[in-house]
C-alpha positions in Angstrom: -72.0 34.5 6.6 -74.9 36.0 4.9 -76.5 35.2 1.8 -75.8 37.1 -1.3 -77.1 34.5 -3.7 -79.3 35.8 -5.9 -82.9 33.6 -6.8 -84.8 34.5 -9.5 -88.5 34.7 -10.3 -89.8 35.5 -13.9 -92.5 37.7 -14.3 -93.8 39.4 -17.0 -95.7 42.8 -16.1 -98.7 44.6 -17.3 -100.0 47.7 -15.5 -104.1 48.2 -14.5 -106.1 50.6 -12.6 -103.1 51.4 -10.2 -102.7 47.6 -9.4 -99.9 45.5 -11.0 -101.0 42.1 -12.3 -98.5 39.7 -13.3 -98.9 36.9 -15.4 -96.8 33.8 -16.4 -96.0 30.3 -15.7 -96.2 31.3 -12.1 -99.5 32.1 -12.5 -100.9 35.6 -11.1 -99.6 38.0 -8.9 -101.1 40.3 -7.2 -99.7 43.6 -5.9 -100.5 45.3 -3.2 -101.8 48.8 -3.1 -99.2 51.1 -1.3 -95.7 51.2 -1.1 -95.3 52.1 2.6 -93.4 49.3 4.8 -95.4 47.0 6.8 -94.5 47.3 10.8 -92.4 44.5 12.2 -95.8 42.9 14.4 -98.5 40.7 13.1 -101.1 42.8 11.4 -104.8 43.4 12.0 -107.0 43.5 9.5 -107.5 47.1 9.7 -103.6 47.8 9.3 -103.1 46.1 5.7 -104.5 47.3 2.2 -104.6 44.9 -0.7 -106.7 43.9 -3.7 -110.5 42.5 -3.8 -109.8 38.6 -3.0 -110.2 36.0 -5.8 -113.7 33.8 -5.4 -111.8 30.6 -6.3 -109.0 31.1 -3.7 -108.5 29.0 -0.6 -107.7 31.9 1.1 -108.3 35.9 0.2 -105.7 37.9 0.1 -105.6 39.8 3.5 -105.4 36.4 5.0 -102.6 35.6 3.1 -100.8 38.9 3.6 -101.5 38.4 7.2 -100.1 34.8 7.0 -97.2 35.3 5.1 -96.2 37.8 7.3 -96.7 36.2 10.5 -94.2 32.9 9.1 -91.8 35.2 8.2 -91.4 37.2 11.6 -91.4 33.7 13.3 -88.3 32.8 11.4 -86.6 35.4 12.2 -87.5 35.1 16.1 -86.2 31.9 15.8 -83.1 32.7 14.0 -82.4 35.1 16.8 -82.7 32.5 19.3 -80.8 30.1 17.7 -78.0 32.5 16.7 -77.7 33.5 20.4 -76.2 29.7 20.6 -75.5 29.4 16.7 -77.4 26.1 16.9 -78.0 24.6 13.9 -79.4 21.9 14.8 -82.3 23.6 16.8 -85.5 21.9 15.9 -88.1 25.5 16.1 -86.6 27.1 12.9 -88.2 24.1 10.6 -91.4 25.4 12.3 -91.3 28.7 10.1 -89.1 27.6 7.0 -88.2 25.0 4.9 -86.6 23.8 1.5 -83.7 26.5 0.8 -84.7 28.9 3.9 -84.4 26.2 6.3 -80.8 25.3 4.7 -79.6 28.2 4.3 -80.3 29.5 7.8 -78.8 26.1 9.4 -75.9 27.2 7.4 -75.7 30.5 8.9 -75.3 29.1 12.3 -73.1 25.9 12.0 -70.8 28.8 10.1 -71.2 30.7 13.2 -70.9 27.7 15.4 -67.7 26.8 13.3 -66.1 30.2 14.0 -66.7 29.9 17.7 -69.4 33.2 17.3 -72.7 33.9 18.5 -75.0 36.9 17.5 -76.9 38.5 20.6 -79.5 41.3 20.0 -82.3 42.0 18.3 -82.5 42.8 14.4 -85.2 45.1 13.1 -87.7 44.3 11.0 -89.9 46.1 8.2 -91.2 43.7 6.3 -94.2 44.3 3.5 -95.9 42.2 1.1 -94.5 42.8 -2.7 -96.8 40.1 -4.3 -99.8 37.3 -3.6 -99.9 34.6 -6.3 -103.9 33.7 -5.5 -105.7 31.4 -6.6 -102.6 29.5 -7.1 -102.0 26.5 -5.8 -99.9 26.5 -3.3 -100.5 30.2 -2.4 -97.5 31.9 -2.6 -96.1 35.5 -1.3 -93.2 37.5 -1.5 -92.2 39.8 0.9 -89.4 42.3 0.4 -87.4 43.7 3.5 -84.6 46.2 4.9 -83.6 44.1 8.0 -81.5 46.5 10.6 -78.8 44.4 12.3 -77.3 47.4 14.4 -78.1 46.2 17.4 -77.8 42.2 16.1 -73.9 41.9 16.3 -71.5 38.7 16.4 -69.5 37.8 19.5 -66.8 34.9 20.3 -68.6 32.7 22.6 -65.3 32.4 24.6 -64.4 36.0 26.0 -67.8 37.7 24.8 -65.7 40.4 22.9 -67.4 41.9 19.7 -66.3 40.7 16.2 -65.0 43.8 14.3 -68.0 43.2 11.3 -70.1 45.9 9.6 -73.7 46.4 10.8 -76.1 48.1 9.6 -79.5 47.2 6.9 -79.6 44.7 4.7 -82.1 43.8 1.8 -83.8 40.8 2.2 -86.6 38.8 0.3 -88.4 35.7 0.8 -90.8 33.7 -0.6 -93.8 32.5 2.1 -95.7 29.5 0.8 -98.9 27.8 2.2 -98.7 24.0 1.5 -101.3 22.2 3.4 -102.6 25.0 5.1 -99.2 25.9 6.8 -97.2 28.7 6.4 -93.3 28.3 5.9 -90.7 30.4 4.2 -88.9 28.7 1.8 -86.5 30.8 0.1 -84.3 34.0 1.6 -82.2 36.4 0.7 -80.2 38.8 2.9 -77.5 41.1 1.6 -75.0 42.4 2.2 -75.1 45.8 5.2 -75.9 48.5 3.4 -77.8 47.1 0.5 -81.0 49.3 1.7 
């Protein structure tokens, strides 16, 4: 079962020098520069392009981006081990989410583990960074993605056949957030195939 459920965040928008800075209750947002899609490994600090960081901040911003990245690619290789069993109770996924992540992917898998399915494979990622609220405490980031489950597919545990489902890309987002210094996702979205 994936997640269609819709999260919002309100922003309200002003455009500067090329940059888009968002104000409101959520305090700012920065946007990074670029629009290209962030490869699927960590980054190095040469590979990402974003704003001049914020004095007051904890953090700058490349180490956010890097950060928020790196939590969200360790869900997701946990969610891929865990769905290879559909264990929901499997301790590693709190490592990289929590709050409404961390349910919603339990979810995913008792479901799973419900319907006598596993998923086997590998999804593709292409995550980028949309937005770093700095010097926000705690630092948030959302990161916008077009996960390609073609070759992550759902079998019967018993018999190993295939289950007849659609495949294919689906948009995600999530929010990352550092509390404490660590890095956990702690909201998701994935839609339906074909959504990107």
């Amino acid at each position: 079962m994936w997640l269609t459920r819709r999260d919002s965040l309100c922003f309200r928008g002003a455009i500067a020098a090329g940059a888009v800075m968002v104000a409101s209750s959520c305090g700012a947002v920065k946007q990074p520069a670029g629009d290209s899609a962030l490869p699927s490994e960590p980054l190095s600090s040469t590979q990402t392009s974003i704003g001049m960081p914020t004095s007051t901040a904890a953090v700058d911003d490349t180490d956010a981006v890097r950060a928020a990245l790196d939590a969200y690619q360790g869900m997701w290789h946990q969610l891929t081990i865990a769905a290879a069993s559909s264990n929901h109770q499997v301790n590693a996924l709190a490592s990289h989410a929590s709050g409404q992540a961390l349910t919603a992917l339990r979810g995913m898998m008792y479901d799973d583990s419900m319907a006598g399915l596993v998923t086997l494979g590998q999804p593709r990622l292409s995550p980028r960074v949309a937005a770093v609220r700095i010097p926000e405490v705690p630092i948030e980031a959302d990161i916008v993605d077009c996960v390609d489950t073609t070759s992550w597919r759902k079998y019967k545990a018993r018999g190993g056949a295939a289950e007849d489902r659609p495949v294919g890309r689906r948009k995600t987002s999530a929010v990352v957030r550092n509390t404490d210094g660590e890095w956990k996702v702690t909201k998701v979205i994935i839609g339906e195939v074909g959504s990107c």
